[in-house]
C-alpha positions as semicolon CSV with decimal commas, in nm:
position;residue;x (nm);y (nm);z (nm)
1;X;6,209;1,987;2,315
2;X;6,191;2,360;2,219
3;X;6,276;2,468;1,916
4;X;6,534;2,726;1,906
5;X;6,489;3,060;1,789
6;X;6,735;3,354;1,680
7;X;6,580;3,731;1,653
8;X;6,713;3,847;1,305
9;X;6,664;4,214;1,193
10;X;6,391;4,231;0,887
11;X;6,662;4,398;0,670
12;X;6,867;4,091;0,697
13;X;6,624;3,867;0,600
14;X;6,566;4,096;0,289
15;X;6,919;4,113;0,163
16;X;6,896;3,741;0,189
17;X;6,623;3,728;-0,056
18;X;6,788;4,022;-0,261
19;X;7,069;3,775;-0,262
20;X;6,900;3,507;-0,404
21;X;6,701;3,701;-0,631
22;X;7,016;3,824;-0,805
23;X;7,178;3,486;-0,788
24;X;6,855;3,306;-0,890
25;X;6,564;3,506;-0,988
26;X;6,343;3,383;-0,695
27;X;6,226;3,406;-0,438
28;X;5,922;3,583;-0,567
29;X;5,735;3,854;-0,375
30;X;5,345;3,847;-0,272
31;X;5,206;4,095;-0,058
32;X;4,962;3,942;0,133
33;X;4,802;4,235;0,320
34;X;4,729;4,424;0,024
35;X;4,606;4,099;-0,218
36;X;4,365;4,024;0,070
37;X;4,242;4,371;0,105
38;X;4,181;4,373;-0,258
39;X;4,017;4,022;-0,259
40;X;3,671;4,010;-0,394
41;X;3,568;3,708;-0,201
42;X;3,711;3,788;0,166
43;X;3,381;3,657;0,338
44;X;3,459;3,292;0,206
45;X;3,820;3,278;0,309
46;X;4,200;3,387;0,265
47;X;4,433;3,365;-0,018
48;X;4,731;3,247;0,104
49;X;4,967;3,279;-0,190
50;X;4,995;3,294;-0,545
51;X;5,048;3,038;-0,829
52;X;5,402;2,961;-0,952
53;X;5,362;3,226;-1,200
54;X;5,225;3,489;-0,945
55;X;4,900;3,619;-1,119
56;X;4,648;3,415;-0,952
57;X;4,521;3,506;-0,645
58;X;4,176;3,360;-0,519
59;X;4,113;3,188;-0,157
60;X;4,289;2,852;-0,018
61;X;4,225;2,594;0,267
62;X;4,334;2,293;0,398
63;X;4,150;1,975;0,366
64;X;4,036;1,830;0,717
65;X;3,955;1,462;0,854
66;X;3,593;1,519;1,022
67;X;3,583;1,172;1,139
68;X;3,696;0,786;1,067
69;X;3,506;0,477;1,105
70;X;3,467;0,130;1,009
71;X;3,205;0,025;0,797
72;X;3,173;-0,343;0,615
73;X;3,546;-0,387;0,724
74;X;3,636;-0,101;0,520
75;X;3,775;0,246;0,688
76;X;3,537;0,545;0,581
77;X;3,724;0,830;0,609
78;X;3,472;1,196;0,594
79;X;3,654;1,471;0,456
80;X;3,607;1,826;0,459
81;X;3,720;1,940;0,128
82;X;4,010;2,245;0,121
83;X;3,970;2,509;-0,136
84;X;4,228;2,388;-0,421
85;X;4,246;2,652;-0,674
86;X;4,255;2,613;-1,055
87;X;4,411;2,821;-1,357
88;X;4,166;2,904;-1,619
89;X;4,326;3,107;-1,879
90;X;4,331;3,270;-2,164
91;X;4,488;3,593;-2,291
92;X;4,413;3,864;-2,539
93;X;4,645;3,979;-2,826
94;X;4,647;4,330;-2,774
95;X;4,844;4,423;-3,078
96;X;4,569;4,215;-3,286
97;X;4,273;4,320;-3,058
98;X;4,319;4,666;-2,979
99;X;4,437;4,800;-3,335
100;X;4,162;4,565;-3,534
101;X;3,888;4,719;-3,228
102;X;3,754;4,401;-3,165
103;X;3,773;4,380;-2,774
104;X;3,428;4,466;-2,752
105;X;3,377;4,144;-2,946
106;X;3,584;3,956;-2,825
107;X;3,572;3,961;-2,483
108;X;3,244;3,830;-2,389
109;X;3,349;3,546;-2,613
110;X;3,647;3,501;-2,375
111;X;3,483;3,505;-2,092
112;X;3,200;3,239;-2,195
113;X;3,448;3,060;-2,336
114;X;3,685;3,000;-1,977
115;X;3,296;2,970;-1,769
116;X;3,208;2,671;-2,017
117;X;3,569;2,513;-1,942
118;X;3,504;2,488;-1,564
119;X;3,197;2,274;-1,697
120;X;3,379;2,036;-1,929
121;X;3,644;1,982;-1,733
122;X;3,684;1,695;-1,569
123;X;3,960;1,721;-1,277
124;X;4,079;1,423;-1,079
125;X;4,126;1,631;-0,727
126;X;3,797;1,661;-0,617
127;X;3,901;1,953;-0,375
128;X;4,002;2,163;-0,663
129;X;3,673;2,059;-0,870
130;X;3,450;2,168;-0,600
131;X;3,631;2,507;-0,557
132;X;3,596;2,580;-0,936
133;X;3,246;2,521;-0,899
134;X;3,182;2,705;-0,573
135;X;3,412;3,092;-0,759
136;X;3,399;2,987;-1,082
137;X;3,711;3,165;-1,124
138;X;3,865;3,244;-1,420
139;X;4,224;3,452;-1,532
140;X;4,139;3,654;-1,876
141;X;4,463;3,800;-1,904
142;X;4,729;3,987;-2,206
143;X;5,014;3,993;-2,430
144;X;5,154;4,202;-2,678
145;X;5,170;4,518;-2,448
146;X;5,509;4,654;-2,584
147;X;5,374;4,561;-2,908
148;X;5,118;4,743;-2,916
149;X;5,339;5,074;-2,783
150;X;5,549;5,037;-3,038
151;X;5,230;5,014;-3,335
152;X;5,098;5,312;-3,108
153;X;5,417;5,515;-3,113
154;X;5,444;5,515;-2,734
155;X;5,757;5,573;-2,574
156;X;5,761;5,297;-2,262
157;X;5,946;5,550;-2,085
158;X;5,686;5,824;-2,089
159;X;5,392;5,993;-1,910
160;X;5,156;5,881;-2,215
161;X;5,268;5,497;-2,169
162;X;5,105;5,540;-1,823
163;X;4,766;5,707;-1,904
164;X;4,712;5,441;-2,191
165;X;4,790;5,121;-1,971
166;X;4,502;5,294;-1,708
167;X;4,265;5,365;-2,029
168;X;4,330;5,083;-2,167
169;X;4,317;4,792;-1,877
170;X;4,017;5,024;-1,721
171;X;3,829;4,925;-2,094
172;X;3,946;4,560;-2,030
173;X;3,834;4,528;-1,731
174;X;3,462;4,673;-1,785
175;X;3,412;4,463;-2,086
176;X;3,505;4,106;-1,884
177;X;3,319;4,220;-1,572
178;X;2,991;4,331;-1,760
179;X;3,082;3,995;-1,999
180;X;3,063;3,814;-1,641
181;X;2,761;3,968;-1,558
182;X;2,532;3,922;-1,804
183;X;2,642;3,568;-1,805
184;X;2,493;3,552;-1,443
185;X;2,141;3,666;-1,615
186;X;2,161;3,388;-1,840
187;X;2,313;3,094;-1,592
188;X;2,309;3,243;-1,267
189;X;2,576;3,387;-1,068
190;X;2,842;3,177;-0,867
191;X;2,762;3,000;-0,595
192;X;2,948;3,195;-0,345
193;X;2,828;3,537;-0,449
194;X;2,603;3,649;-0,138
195;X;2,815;3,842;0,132
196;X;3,130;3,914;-0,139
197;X;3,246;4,248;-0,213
198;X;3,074;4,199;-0,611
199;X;2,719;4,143;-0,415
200;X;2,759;4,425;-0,189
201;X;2,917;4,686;-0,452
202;X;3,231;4,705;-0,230
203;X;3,409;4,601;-0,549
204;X;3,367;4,897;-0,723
205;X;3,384;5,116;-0,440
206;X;3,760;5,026;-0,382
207;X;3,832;5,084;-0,729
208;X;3,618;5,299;-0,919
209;X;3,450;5,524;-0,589
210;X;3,378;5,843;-0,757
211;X;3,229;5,710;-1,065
212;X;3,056;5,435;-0,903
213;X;2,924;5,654;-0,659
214;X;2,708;5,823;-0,949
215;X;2,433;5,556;-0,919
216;X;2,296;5,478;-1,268
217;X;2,494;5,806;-1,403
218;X;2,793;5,649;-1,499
219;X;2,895;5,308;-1,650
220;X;3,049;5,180;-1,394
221;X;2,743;5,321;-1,144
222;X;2,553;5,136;-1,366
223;X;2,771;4,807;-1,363
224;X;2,789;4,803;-0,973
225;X;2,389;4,838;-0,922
226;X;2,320;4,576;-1,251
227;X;2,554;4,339;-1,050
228;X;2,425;4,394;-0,696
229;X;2,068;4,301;-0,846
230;X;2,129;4,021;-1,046
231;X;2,469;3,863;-0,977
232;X;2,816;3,816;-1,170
233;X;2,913;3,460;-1,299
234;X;3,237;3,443;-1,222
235;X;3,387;3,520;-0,850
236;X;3,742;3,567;-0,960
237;X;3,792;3,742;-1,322
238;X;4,129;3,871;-1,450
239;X;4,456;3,764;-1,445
240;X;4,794;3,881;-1,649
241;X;5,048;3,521;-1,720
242;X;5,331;3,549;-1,808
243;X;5,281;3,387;-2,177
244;X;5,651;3,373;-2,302
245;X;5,562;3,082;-2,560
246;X;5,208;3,205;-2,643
247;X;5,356;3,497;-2,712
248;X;5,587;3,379;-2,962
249;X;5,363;3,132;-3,133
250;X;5,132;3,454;-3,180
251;X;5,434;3,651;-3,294
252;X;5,429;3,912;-3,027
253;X;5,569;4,005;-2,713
254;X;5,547;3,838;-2,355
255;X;5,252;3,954;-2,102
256;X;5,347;4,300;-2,015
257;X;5,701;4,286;-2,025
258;X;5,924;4,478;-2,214
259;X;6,127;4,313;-2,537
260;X;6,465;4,132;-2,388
261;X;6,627;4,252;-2,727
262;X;6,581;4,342;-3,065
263;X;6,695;3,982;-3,175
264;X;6,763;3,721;-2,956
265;X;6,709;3,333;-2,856
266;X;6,427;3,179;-2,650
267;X;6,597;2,904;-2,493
268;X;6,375;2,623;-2,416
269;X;6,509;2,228;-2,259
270;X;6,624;2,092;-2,652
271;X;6,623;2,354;-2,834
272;X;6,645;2,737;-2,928
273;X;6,405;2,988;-3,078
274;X;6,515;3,249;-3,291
275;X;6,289;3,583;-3,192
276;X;6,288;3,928;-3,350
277;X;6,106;4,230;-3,227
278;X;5,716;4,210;-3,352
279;X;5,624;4,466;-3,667
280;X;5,989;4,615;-3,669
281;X;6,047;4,877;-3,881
282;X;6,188;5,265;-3,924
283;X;5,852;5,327;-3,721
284;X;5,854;5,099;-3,426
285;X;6,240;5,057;-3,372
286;X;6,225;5,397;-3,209
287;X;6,010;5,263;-2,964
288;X;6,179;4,906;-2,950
289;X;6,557;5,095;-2,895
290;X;6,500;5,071;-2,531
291;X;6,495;4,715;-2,430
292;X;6,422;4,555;-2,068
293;X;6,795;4,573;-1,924
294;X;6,777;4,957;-2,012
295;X;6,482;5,039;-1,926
296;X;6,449;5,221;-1,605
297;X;6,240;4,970;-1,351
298;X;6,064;5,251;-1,207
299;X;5,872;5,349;-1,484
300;X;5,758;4,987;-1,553
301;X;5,639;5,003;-1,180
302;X;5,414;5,303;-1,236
303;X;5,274;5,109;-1,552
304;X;5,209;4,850;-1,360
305;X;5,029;4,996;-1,057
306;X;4,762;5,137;-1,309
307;X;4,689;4,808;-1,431
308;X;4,725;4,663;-1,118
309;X;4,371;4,879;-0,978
310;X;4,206;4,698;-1,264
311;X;4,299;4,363;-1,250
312;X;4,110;4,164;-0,952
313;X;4,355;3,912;-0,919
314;X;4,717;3,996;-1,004
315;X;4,979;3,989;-1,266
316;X;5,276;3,809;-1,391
317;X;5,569;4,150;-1,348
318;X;5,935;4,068;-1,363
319;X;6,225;4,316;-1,300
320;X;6,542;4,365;-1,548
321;X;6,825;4,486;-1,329
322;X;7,242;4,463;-1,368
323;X;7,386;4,178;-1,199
324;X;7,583;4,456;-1,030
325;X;7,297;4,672;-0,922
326;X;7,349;4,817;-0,590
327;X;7,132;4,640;-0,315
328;X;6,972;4,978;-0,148
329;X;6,860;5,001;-0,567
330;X;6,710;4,708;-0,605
331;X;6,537;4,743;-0,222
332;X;6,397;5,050;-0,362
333;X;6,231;4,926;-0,648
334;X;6,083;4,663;-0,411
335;X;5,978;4,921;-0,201
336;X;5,812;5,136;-0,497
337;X;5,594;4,794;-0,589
338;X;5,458;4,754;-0,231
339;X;5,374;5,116;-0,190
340;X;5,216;5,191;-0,537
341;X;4,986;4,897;-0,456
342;X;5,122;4,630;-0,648
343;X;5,043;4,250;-0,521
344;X;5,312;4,045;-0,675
345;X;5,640;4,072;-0,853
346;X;5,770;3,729;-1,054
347;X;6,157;3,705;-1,148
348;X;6,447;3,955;-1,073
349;X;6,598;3,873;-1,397
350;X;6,966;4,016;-1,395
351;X;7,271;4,032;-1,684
352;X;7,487;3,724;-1,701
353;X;7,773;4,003;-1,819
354;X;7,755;4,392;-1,804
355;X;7,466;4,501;-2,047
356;X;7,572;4,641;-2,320
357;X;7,532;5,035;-2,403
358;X;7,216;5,088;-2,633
359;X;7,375;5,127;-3,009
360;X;7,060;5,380;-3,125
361;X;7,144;5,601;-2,795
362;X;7,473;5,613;-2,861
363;X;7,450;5,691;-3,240
């Protein structure tokens, strides 16, 4: 029998999903043409889709039967293993790292750190064991980023938020790719490296073309032709989580989200967890006044698109909208996060009631 098909217009489908974002949160969006452009290990494969959280982003397959047969009376069944992918995470504290300068430090220790896990751990699908061994992939990602504006005196709304989330992911990512590589010099790079876009400096070209383009002139010149020579250790590098609980436990705020209030509850299954704004004082409450439902989307977009052309896999971005935002609004910002290069957005997280007006604009 044929299956039956109905033409729908594309718009429809995406008020559907506007729908359901509004009512739900989800679905959540992955760009596909863009993540696969952008994917360092293209000659291997295709990535297919994110993780639940929507920051990972490395290749996928299905596992085939290559042939059955009996053997002894038992049935030997040959496999050829799928690429299963694994998280390996771990995340920086920016508000600790970057005002104590230590990400020079520490970073190399993160990295070696998340390269010895793939060794000690011992995973009970064997697809997903051989895949970490063949990428070696790993997700060093943040927290703490309005944090950190606030200690800095950054506006989130502002020009100035923008140029330091491009400094300052630019810095992060250098540090965990040259981490990476001089891990290669001492254990070899991963398996897979020959033909990807690390091996043949197409990496850096995408991202960093004018300064790479400077040969041994610039750092990351230098990085691309120190990598092409002796390898990187790690196919897949950085990814940003979304690290709600870490984030408390550490006594900061989540990923790279803004602060849901001043004071509020983290509801988890059993129980509730009272939260207050990290380091809030006369200094940093300026900063903190503007919270996620009134912060204007757009600008968290643009923040978001710098980090984005630093960050080899992806990153864990939610929206804070009005459950009554108008649908061509919400399209738009949708629209803004495809164009501006973005690979994934997580939740549309939208009021339960109207939002209430901010108290320190009002005042």
């Amino acid at each position: 029998n044929e299956l039956t098909k109905e033409r729908v217009p594309a718009i429809e489908v995406m008020k559907r999903i506007m729908i359901s974002q509004l009512e739900t949160g989800s679905p959540f969006m992955f760009y596909r043409d863009e993540v696969n452009r952008m994917n360092p290990n293209k000659h291997e494969g295709m990535i297919y889709c994110s993780n639940l959280c929507t920051e990972i982003a490395q290749n996928q397959s299905v596992t085939t039967v290559e042939e059955q047969y009996v053997e002894d009376g038992k049935i030997i069944i040959v496999k050829n293993p799928g690429e299963f992918v694994v998280c390996n995470l771990s995340s920086i504290n920016l508000a600790r790292a970057v005002t104590d300068g230590v990400l020079e430090r520490l970073i190399p220790i993160q990295v070696r750190m998340l390269d010895n896990v793939i060794d000690l751990n011992n995973i009970p699908v064997l697809q997903a064991q051989l895949t970490n061994q063949k990428y070696r992939g790993i997700g060093l990602g943040t927290f703490g980023w309005h944090h950190l504006l606030a200690l800095k005196n950054i506006e989130w709304e502002s020009e100035e938020a923008i140029r330091y989330a491009d400094e300052l992911y630019e810095k992060i990512a250098y540090l965990t790719i040259k981490a990476s590589a001089d891990l290669a010099k001492e254990k070899g790079a991963y398996p897979a490296f020959e033909g990807s876009d690390w091996s043949t400096g197409e990496y850096f070209d995408k991202r960093y073309a004018e300064e790479a383009d400077c040969g041994g002139f610039s750092k990351w010149g230098e990085l691309k032709s120190e990598i092409m020579r002796t390898g990187i250790r790690n196919g897949y590098l950085m990814a940003v989580a979304p690290n709600a609980s870490t984030s408390i436990i550490a006594g900061s705020t989540a990923s790279i989200d803004p602060i849901f209030n001043i004071e509020y509850s983290e509801e988890k299954k059993d129980y509730k967890i009272p939260v207050t704004a990290p380091d809030i004082d006369h200094k940093t409450f300026n900063i903190y006044r503007k919270t996620a439902y009134l912060i204007d989307q757009k600008w968290s977009i643009r923040q978001n698109a710098v980090r984005q052309r630093h960050i080899d896999q992806s990153i864990s971005f939610n929206f804070y909208v009005p459950n009554n935002v108008k649908a061509k609004d919400l399209l738009d910002l949708h629209l803004m996060a495809w164009r501006q290069g973005l690979k994934t957005t997580y939740y549309v997280r939208s009021t339960s009631d109207e939002i209430e007006e901010c108290e320190w604009c009002a005042s």
